[in-house]
N, C-alpha and C positions, 0 to 999 in steps of 0.2 A: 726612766720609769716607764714601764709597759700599761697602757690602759686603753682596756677594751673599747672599741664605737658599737654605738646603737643610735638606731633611727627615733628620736623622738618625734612626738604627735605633729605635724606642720611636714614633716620630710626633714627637717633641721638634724642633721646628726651632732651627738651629743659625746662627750668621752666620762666613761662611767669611773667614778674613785678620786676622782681632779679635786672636788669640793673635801673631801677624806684627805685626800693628801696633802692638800695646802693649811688645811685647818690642823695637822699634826706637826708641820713646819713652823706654824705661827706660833704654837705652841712654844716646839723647841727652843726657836726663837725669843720668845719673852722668859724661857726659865735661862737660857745662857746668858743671855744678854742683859737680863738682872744682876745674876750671880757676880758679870764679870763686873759690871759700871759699880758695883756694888763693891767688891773686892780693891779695887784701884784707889781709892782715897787710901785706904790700908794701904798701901804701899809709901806711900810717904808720909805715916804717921799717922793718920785718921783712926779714930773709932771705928768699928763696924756698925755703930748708930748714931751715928754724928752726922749732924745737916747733910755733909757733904756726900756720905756715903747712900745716905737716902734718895737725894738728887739724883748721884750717878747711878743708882737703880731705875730711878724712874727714867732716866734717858738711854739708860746703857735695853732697858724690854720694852723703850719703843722700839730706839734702832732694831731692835730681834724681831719684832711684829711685820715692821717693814722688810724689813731683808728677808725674812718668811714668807710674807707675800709674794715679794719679788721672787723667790728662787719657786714658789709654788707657780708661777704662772707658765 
């Protein structure tokens, strides 16, 4: 990804869109990564609202938050 520098106030150069681009990762992140941990109890017979698929949502769009972050850095 291309992102432009600029001098912010101190002399500190800054890269402009980083904070955009990783907050649209994270994003992407928590809707796949629900979708999938969410999906996967289905596969061997689960409910799509059953304990277990609610679980693997809430684990499947942390891992996506984190791996969003990570890949925005």
């Amino acid at each position: 990804m291309c992102a432009r520098l600029s001098a912010a106030p101190g002399g500190v150069v800054a890269r402009e869109g980083t904070l955009m681009e990783r907050s649209r990762l994270i994003w992407i992140g928590l809707f796949v990564g629900s979708a999938v941990g969410g999906y996967v109890p289905a596969l061997w017979g689960a409910g799509m609202l059953s304990f277990s698929s609610v679980i693997g949502s809430a684990i499947g769009g942390v891992a996506g938050i984190w791996l969003g972050y990570r890949l925005g850095e």
